[in-house]
C-alpha positions in Angstrom: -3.7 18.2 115.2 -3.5 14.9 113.0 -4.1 14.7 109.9 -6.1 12.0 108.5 -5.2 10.1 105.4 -7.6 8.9 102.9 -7.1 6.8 99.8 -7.5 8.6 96.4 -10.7 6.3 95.8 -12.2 7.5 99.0 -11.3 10.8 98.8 -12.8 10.8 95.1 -16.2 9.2 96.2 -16.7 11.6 99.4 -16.0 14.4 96.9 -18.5 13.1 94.4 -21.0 12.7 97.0 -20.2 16.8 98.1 -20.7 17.5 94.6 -24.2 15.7 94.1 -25.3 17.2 97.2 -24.6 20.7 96.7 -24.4 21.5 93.3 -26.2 20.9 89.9 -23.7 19.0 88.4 -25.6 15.3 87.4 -22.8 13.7 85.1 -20.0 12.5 87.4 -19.9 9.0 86.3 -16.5 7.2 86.1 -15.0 8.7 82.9 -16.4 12.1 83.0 -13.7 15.3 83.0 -15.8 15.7 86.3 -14.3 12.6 88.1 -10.7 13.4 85.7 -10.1 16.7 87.2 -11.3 15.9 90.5 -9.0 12.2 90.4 -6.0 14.9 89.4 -6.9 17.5 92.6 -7.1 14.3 95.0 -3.7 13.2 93.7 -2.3 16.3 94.7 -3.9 16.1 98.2 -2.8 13.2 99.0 1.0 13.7 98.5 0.5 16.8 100.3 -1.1 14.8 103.1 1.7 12.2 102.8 4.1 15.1 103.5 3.0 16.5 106.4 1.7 14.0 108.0 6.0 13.1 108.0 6.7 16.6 108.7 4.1 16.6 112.2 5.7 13.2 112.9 8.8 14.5 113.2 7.7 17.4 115.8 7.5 14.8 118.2 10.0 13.3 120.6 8.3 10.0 120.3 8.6 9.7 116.2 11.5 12.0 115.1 14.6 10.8 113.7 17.8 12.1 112.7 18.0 15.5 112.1 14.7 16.7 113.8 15.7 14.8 116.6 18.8 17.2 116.9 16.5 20.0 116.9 14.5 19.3 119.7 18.0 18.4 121.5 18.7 22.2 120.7 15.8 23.1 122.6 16.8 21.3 125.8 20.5 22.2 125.0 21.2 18.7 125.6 23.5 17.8 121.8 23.5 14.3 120.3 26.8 12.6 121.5 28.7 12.3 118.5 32.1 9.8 117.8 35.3 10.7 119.7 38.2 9.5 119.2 40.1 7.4 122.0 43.0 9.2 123.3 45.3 9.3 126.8 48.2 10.8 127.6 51.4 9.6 128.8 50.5 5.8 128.5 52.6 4.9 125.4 55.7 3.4 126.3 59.1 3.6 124.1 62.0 1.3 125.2 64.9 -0.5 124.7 66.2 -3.8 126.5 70.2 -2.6 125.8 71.4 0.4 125.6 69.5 3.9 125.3 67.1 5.7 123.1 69.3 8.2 122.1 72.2 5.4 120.3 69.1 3.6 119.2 67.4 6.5 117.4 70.6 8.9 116.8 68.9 12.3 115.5 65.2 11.1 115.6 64.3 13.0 118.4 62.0 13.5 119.4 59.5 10.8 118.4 57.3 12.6 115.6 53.7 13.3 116.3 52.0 11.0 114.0 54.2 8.0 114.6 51.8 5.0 113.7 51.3 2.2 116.7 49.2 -0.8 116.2 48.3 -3.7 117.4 50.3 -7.2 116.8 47.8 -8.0 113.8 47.4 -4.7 112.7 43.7 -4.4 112.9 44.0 -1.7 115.6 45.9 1.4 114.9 46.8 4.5 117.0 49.2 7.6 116.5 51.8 9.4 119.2 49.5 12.8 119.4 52.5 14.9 119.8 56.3 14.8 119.7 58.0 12.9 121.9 61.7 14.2 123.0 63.9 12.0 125.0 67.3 13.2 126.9 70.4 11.1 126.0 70.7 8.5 128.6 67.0 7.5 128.8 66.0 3.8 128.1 62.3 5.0 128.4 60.0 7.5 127.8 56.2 7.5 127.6 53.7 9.5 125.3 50.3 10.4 124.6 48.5 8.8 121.8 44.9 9.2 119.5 43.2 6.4 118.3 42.8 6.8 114.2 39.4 6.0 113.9 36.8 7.4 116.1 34.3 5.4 117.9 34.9 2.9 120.7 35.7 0.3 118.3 39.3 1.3 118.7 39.2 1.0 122.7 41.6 -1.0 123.9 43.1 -2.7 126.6 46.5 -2.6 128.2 49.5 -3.9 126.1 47.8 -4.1 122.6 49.6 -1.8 120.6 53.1 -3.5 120.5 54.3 -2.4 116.9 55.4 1.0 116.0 56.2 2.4 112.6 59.4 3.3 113.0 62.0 1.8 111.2 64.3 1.3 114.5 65.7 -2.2 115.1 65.4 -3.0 119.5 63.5 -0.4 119.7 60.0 -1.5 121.3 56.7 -0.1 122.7 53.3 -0.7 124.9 50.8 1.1 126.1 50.9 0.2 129.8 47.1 1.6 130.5 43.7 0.8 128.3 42.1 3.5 126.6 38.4 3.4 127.0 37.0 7.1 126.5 36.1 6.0 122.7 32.5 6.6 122.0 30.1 6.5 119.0 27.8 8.5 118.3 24.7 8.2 120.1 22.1 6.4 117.6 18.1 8.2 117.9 16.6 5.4 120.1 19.7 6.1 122.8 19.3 10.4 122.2 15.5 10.2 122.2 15.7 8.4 125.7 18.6 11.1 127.3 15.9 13.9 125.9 13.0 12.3 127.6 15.0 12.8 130.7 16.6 16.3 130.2 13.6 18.0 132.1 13.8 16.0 135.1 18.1 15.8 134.7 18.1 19.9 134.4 16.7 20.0 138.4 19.8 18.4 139.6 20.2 16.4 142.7 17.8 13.7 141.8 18.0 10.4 140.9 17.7 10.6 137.3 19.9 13.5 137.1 23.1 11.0 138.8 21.9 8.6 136.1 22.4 10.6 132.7 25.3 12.1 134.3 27.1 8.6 134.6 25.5 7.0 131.8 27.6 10.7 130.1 30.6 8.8 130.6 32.4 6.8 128.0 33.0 3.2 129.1 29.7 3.1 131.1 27.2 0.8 130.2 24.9 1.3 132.9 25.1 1.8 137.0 23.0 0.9 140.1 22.2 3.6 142.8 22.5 2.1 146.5 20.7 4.8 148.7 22.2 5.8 152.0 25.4 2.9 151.4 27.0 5.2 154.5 24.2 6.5 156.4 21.7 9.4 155.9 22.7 11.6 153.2 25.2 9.2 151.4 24.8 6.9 148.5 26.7 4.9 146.6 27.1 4.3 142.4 27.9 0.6 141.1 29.4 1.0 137.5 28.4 -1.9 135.0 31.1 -1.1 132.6 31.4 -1.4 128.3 34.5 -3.9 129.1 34.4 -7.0 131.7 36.5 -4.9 134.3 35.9 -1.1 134.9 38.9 1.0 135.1 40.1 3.4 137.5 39.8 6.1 135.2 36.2 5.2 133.9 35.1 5.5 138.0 37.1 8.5 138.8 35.5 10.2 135.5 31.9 9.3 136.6 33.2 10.3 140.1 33.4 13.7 138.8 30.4 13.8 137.0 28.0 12.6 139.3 29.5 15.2 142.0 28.3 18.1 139.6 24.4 17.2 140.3 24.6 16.0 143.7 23.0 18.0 146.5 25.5 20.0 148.4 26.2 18.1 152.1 25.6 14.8 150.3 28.4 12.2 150.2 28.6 9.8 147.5 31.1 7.0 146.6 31.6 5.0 143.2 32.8 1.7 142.5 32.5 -1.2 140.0 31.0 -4.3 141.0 32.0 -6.5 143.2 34.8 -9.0 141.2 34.8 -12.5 141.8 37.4 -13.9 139.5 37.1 -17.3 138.4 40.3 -19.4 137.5 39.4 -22.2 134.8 41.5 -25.4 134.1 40.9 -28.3 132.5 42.0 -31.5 130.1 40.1 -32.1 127.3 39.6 -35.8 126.2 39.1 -36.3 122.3 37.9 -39.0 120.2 40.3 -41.1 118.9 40.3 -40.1 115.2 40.7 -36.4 115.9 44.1 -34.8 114.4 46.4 -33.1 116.5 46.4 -29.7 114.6 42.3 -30.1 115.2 43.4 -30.6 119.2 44.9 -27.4 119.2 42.1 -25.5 117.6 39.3 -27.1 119.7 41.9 -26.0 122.8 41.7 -22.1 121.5 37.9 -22.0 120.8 37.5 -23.9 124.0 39.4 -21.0 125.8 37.6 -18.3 123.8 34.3 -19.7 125.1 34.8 -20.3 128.6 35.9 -16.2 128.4 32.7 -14.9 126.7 30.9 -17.4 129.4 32.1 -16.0 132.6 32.8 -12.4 131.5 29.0 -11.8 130.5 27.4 -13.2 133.1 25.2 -10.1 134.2 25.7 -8.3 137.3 24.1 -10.2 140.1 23.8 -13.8 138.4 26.0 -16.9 139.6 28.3 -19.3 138.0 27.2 -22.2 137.1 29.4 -25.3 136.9 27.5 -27.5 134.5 26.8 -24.5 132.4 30.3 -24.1 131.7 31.3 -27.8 130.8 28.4 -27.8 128.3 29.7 -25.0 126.5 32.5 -26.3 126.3 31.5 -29.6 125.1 28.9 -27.7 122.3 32.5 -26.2 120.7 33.0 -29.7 118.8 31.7 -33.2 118.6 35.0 -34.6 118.6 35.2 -33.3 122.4 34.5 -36.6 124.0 34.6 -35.4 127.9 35.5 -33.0 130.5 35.5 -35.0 133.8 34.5 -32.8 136.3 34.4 -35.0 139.2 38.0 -34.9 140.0 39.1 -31.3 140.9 42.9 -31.5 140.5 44.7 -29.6 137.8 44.4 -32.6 135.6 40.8 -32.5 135.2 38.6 -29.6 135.2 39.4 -27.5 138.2 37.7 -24.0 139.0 39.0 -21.5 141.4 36.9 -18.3 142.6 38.7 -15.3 144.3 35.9 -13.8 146.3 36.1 -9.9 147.5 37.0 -9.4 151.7 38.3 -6.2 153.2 36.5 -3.2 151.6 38.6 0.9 151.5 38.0 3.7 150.1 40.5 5.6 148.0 39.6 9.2 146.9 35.8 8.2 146.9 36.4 5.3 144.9 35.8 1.6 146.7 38.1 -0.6 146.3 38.6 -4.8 147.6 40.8 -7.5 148.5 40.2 -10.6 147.6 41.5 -14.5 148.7 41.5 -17.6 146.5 39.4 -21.0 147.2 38.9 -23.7 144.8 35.2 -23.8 143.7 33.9 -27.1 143.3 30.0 -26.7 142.8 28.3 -23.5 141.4 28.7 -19.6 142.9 25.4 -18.4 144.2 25.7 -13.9 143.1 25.0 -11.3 145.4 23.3 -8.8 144.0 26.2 -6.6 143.0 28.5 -9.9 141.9 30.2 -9.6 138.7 31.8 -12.9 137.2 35.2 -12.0 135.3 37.7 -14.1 134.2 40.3 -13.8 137.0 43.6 -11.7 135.7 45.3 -8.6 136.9 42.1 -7.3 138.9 41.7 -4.8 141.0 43.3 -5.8 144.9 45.7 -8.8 143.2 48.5 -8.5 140.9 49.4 -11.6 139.5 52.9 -13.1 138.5 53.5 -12.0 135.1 53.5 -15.5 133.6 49.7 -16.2 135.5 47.1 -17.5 132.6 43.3 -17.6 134.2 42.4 -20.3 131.7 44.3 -23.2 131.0 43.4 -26.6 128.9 45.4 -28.9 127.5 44.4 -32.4 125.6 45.0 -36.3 126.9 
């Protein structure tokens, strides 16, 4: 039941009014102990008010917060998602270009747990989870590691953390996979909404139940269910990931989670969306008075820009060619043109790899792709995902390929 909330002057005056009306009592005038005492009870009522009205509030799914929130969670055993740190195994890799481990690091073996690895800046740090032994002879050996700080802040991709804190001279490291299973912990407006569903998720084998099961997943920012993708009793998941390009261990996780709530006899399939990598180059022309160390900065936040165009276009949108030479003359008046009327490498050229052949690979679908230049803007299917084009699933580059190139008249 709610609980209505007066102000202390209306409570006082319907009080005053009870009084006149049912007792004897004819002084009640502002200033009397009558109105005192009763402005003094009213006071009291009204915190008391104030505090339950919080209290019955926070009975309810729709208004609870924090820790009340966690109880109802209790009740549909369903636990706030908390921070976890990022860790994988047996993706950190320690080598040497001459010679082996064992002259390089004489009695340090193995690697101590704990062994700090960062990023070339620093900003990002890691540490080896557990020793590390080597056998004499080895030039490489690869071990697991924990991010430091919990939360998917510290997700990474593949070759970030290049620096170790060893004091070893030519001995170097990489982590040759990302790690993406960093998660924070869920905030009340993202744990309210997986509660709202836990009824309906609890029956299994329904459509919400594959969705919370997914959406479980760390590195999963949302998915797209394409009913009967192989005929009667099959469907298929897309995975919209946290990062531009979803990784084979983010699908084969959500793989394995939706297979826990799907009917029995039912055949499903995940897979991310469907890549098409654009290749950007172009030569920027600047105004005459515009220093060259200014050139080269323009160059680098022309670069970041054209990535955080193309890699968050949504999920079924297109590419727009005039869209991206505006952006990239809005990064500084003293851009004077991109000429994009001339598609050689000397002016701005665009080149899409668009998906062909489709397999499947232990439930997971997979593409090929071929390269065309791109020379007015991509129209999306519906499960189209723009990325930058590098390293992608189907296509290994050459190691020295850069997606985005510009350079300066």
């Amino acid at each position: 039941m709610a609980i209505v909330n007066k102000s202390i002057d209306q409570m006082n005056l319907d009080t005053l009014a009870m009084m006149r009306a049912n007792t004897s009592l004819t002084k009640v005038s502002s200033g009397t102990l009558v109105q005192s005492i009763l402005r003094a009870i009213n006071s009291k009522l009204a915190q008391n008010n104030a505090v339950l009205t919080t209290k019955l509030a926070q009975s309810f799914l729709s208004s609870a917060s924090g820790d009340s929130l966690d109880l109802i969670g209790v009740l549909f055993n369903t636990p706030r998602g908390g921070n976890v740190l990022g860790a994988r195994a047996n993706i950190q890799k320690f080598y040497c270009t001459s010679g082996t481990l064992d002259t390089l690091l004489g009695i340090v073996n193995p690697i101590p747990a704990g062994t700090i690895l960062q990023s070339a800046d620093g900003i990002i740090q890691y540490r080896l989870a557990v020793d590390l032994p080597f056998n004499t002879g080895d030039t490489q050996v690869f071990g697991s590691i924990e991010a430091i700080v919990a939360g998917s802040s510290s997700n990474i991709g593949a070759g970030v953390l290049v620096s170790h804190g060893l004091d070893v001279p030519g001995l170097l490291t990489t982590n040759i996979e990302s790690v993406d299973n960093g998660t924070d912990s869920q905030t009340d407006e993202e744990y309210r909404y997986i509660l709202s569903k836990a009824v309906t998720a609890a029956e299994a084998a329904n459509e919400t139940s594959i969705r919370l099961a997914a959406l479980s997943i760390s590195g999963v920012a949302d998915v797209r269910l394409v009913r009967y993708v192989h005929g009667i009793g099959t469907y298929g998941l897309i995975v919209i990931g946290t990062t531009p390009i979803v990784s084979t261990t983010v699908l084969q996780n959500t793989l394995s989670a939706i297979t826990q709530v799907t009917a029995a006899g039912n055949f499903q399939t995940v897979r991310p969306p469907r890549y098409v990598g654009i290749e950007v180059g172009a030569t920027l022309r600047f105004r005459s008075d515009t220093l060259d160390e200014d050139k080269d900065t323009i160059v680098e936040q022309v670069e970041d820009e054209i990535y955080d165009y193309i890699n968050n276009i949504p999920m079924g949108e297109g590419f727009i060619r005039n869209e991206l030479i505006q952006r990239i003359m809005d990064v500084s008046e003293k851009i004077l043109d991109v000429d994009d009327e001339d598609t050689s490498l000397s002016k701005l050229s665009v080149h899409v790899w668009t998906p062909t052949t489709i397999d499947i690979e232990d439930g997971i679908l997979v593409t090929n792709r071929i390269r065309e230049p791109l020379t007015q803007n991509y129209t999306a299917y519906f499960d189209d995902k723009m990325v930058v084009e590098c390293n992608m699933q189907g296509f290994t580059h050459e190691t020295d390929f850069t997606p985005v190139i510009i350079t300066y008249e």
